[in-house]
Legacy VTK file of the C-alpha trace (Angstrom):
# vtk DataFile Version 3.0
C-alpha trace
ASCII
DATASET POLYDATA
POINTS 109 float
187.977 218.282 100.404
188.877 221.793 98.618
192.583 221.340 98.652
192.022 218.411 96.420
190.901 220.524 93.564
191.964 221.902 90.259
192.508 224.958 91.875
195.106 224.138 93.951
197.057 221.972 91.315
197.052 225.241 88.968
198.537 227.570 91.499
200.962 224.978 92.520
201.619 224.561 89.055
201.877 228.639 88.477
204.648 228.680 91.456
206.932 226.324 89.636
206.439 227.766 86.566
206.758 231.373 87.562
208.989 231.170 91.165
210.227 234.859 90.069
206.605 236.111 90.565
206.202 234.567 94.130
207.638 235.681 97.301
209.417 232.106 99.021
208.938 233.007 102.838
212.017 231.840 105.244
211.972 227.855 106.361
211.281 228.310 109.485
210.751 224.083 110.103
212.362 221.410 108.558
209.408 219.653 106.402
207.396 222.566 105.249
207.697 225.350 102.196
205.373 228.635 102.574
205.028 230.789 99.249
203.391 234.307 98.988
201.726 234.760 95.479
200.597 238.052 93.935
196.401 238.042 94.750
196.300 239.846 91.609
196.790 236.100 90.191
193.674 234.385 89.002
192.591 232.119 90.792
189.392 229.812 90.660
187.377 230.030 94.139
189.723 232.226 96.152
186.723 232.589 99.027
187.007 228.581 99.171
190.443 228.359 98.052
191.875 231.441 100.363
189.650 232.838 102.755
190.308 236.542 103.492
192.210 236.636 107.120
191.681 233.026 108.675
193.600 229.856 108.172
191.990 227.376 105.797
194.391 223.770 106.730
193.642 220.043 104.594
194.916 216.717 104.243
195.545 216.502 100.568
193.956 212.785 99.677
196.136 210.179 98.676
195.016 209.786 95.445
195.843 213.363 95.059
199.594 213.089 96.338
199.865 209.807 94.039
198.416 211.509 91.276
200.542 214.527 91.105
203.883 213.485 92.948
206.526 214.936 90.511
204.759 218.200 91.578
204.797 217.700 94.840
208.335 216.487 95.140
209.744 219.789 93.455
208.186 221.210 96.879
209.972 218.756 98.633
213.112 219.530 97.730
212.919 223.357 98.987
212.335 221.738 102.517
215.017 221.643 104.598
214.780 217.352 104.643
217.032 215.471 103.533
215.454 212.279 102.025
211.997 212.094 100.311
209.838 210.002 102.382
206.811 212.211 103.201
203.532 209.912 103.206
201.188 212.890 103.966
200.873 216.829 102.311
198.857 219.273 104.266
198.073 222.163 102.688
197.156 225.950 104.991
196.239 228.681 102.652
195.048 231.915 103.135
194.361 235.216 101.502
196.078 238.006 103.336
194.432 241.400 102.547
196.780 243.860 104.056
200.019 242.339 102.569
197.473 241.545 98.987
198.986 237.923 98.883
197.730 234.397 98.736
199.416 232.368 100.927
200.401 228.857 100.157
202.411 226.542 103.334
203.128 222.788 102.209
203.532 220.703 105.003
205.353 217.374 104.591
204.856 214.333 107.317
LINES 1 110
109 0 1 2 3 4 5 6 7 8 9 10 11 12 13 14 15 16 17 18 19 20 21 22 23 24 25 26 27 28 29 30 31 32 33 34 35 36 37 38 39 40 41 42 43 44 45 46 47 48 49 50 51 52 53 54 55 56 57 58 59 60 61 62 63 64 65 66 67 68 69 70 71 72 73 74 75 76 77 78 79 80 81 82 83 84 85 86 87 88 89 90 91 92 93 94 95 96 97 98 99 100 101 102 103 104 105 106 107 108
C-alpha cells in the first residue's frame, strides 16, 4: 500500500521537524489533522505519493502504526481528542496545483 512507504514517514517526519514551513489547516472534526506543505519540498514519488487534483485515501498497516507510533502520536495530539486510543491511521493526500501544496489529512479511528 503506498502510504506505507518511506515517503510518507519522511514528510511526516519534515512536518514535525519544520511545522513553521507548513500551513496547519483548521480542525474541522475531532480525530483528524490536515497539513499543507510547500510542493516545492522534495518529495520521493509525488505522482504516487500526491496525485495532481484527486484524492489518494489508505489504511496505514499496522505494522506501520506500531512501528512509528511516537510519530504518529505527535499528530494525535493536534486532534481535537482527548485520550489516545486510535487503533487505525488513514492517510488522504493530494497534490493541489492551483494552491502549489501537498496536502497531508491524518485521520484517527
Amino acid at each position: 500500500m503506498a502510504s506505507n512507504s518511506d515517503s510518507i514517514y519522511n514528510v511526516l517526519t519534515f512536518v514535525q521537524r519544520h511545522p513553521d514551513r507548513v500551513i496547519f489547516r483548521p480542525r474541522k472534526y475531532a480525530n483528524s489533522v490536515t497539513v499543507g506543505i510547500p510542493d516545492s519540498v522534495k518529495v520521493s514519488n509525488p505522482e504516487i505519493y500526491f496525485p495532481s487534483d484527486r484524492l489518494s485515501v489508505n489504511l496505514l498497516a499496522d505494522s506501520f502504526v506500531g512501528e512509528n507510533g511516537e510519530l504518529l502520536n505527535h499528530f494525535y495530539e493536534l486532534t481535537k481528542q482527548t485520550k489516545p486510543d486510535y487503533k487505525e491511521v488513514w492517510v488522504t493526500t493530494s497534490h493541489l496545483n492551483q494552491q502549489n501544496l501537498y496536502l497531508l489529512d491524518l485521520s484517527f479511528e
